[in-house]
C-alpha positions as a printed Julia matrix, in Angstrom:
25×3 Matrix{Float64}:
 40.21  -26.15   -6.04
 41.85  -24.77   -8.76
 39.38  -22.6   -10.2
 39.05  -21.05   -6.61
 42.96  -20.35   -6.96
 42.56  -18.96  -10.6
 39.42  -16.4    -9.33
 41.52  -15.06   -6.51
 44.37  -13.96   -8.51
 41.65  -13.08  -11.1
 40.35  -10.51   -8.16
 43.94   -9.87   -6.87
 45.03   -8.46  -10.8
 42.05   -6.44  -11.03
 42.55   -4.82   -7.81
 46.23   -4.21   -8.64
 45.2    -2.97  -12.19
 42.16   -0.94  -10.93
 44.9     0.87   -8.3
 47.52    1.26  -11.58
 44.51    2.74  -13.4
 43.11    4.99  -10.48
 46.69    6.67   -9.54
 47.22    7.48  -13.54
 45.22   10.61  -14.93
């Protein structure tokens, strides 16, 4: 159970970092 948890924030900080990186030039 909670290495399910710690993979989906896992995905959920590389989305938001991948966005963050993506908008920047």
């Amino acid at each position: 159970m909670n290495e399910l948890i710690n993979q989906e924030l896992d995905l959920l900080l590389f989305t938001i970092w991948f966005r963050l990186t993506k908008i920047k030039p």
